[in-house]
Every structure is written in structure tokens, then in C-alpha cells.
N, C-alpha and C positions, 0 to 999 in steps of 0.2 A: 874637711875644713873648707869654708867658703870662701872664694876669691876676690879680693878688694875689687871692686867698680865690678862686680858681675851683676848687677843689676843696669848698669848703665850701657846706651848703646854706642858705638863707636862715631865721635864728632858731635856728640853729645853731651851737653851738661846735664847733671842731676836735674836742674830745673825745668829742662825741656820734656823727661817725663818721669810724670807720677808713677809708674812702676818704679822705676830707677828710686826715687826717693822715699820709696813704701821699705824698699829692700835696703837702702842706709839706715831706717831708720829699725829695722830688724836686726841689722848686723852690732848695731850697737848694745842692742840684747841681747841678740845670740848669734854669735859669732860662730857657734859650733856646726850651724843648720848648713846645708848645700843651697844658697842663697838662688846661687842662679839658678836654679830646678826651679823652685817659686815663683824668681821671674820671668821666666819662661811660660810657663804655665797660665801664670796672668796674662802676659802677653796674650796667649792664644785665644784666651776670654775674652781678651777685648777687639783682638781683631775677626773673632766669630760674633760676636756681641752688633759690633759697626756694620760688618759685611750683611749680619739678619736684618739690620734696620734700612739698609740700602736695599734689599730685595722686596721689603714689605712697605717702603717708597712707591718704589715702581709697581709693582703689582698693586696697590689704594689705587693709583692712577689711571688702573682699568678696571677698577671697581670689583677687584677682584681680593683676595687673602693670601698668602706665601702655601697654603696647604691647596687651596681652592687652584693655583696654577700650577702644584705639581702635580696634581690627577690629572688636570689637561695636558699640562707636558707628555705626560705617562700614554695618554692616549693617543698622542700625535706622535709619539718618536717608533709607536707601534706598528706604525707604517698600516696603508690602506686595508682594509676597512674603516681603521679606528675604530676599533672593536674589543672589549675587551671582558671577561666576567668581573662580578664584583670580587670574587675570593681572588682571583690574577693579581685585581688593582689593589687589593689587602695586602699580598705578599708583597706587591712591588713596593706600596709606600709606608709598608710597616704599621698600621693600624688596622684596630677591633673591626669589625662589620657595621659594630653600632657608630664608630666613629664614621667609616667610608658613609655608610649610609644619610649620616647629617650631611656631610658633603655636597654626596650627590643630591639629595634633595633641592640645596643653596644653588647649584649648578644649573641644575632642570629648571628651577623657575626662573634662574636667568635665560634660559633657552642655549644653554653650551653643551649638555649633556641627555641626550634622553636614554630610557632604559627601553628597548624591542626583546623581542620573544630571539633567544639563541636559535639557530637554522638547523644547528645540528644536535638540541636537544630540546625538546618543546614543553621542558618540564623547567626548565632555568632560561633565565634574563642575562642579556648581554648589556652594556655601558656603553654605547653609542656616541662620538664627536657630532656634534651637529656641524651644518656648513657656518653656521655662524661660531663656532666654536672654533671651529678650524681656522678661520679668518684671523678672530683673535687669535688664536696660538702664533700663526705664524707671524703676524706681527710683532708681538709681546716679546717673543724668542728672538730676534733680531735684536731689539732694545736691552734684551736683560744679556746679551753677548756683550756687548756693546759695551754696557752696563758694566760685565765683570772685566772687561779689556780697560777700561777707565781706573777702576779699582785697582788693579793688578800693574797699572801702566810706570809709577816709580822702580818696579824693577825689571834687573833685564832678562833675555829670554833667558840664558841659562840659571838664576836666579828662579825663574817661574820652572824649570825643567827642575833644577834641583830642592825649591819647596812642593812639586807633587812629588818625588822622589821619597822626601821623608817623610812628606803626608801620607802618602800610601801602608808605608812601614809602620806611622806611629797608628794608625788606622787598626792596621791588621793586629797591631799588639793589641790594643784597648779592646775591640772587637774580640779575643781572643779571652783578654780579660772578664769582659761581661757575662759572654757565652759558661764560664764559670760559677757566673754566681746565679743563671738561671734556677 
């Protein structure tokens, strides 16, 4: 059975949010539903929905795409060379080769990414940071901390300790979930 105001958050009126008022207006038709799982769940849409559009903010400002700066991330957090193959940077960002490969294309012609002959296999190509890639990165990486410290800054640290806490958990279950219906 669902719990009166479980859509609503604490020091809050209904009107202050539309979830809250999505989830009265369910409860009055069904009452029988686990309300707050619902609102919860919306919640999480909408503060992953806000937090994608603050990242793809900032990254437009460098001319860049939220995919387009996580292979440079990928590449810089890789520590010197900045080196990496394309099936590495596949695994890491979880996309096709045919996607990486539009990628990098977009990258190369900005001049952040070139592709050199691997040193220790002269039969396959490595993904390359260029210096100007790396320039950018480290900039950009300073801004999008920054960034998420801004985002994150209403609550407090244990707060931010105990939502990666459950984040990690609810992670690992969903994650667990998927992996099932591969």
C-alpha cells in the first residue's frame, strides 16, 4: 500500500514539485500502486535528464559533444602516452567500432585525436591525444569538476558519500539486471 505524501519531499508542498503532484494525482486512482517507487524513479530521470544537459552545456562551449569528450577523457586519464587502440577505447566507452570510428573521425578533423601505426604491432593503429587535445582536456576537466561540484553543492558531504553509496548499489543491481537479458 502506498504512503500518503510519498511523492512529496520533506519542506515541500505538492506545488513546489511536479513529481509530488504526478503521484497525488495517481494515488487518487490507485492507491494500491507503491507510489513512492514511481517517484523515485522519476526523480532519478529527471536529475539524470538536468545533470546530461549541464554536461552537453559545457562541452557545446568547447565545441565539442558529451561522447566527443568522453574518448578524450578516456585518453587523458590513460596516463602518458595517451595511447590507446580503437577496440580498448570500444570497451571503455561501450560502443560499436562503427560508432568509435565516427567519433574519431569528428576528433581528427578537429585535430584532438590522430590515429599512428601501434609500435608494438605494425599491423594495427593506435588513437593518439594530440597536444592540442591534451590542452583541451585538461582544461575542460577542471571546468566540468567544477561543474559537477556546483551541481552537487545543495548537499552535504555525507549526503554526496551516502548518494554514491546507493548509487553504486542501485548500479550494480540494474547492471546485473541487464546483463540478463543480454
Amino acid at each position: 500500500m502506498a504512503k500518503r505524501g510519498a511523492g512529496g519531499s520533506k519542506g515541500r508542498g505538492p506545488g513546489d514539485d511536479p513529481v509530488g503532484r504526478l503521484v497525488l494525482q495517481w494515488e487518487a486512482e490507485r492507491p494500491d500502486l507503491d507510489l513512492r517507487t514511481m517517484a523515485t524513479v522519476a526523480r532519478l530521470l529527471g536529475v539524470g535528464r538536468l545533470v546530461g544537459a549541464e554536461l552537453a552545456a559545457m562541452a557545446a562551449e568547447h565545441g565539442l559533444d558529451v561522447p566527443e569528450a568522453d574518448l578524450l577523457f578516456t585518453l587523458r586519464r590513460a596516463g602518458a602516452p595517451y595511447r590507446l587502440t580503437p577496440s580498448a577505447l570500444s570497451r571503455s566507452l561501450l560502443v560499436s567500432s562503427g560508432t568509435l570510428t565516427s567519433r574519431l573521425d569528428r576528433l581528427e578533423r578537429k585535430g584532438l585525436v590522430e590515429r599512428a601505426a601501434n609500435p608494438g604491432d605494425r599491423r594495427s593503429v593506435e588513437v593518439v591525444l594530440t597536444q592540442a587535445g591534451r590542452e583541451l582536456v585538461d582544461g575542460v576537466v577542471t571546468e566540468h569538476v567544477r561543474n559537477e561540484q556546483e551541481m552537487l553543492s545543495i548537499l552535504s558531504e555525507r549526503e554526496i558519500d551516502d548518494l554514491n553509496r546507493l548509487s553504486v548499489k542501485l548500479l550494480s543491481h540494474l547492471s546485473e539486471r541487464a546483463g540478463g537479458r543480454d
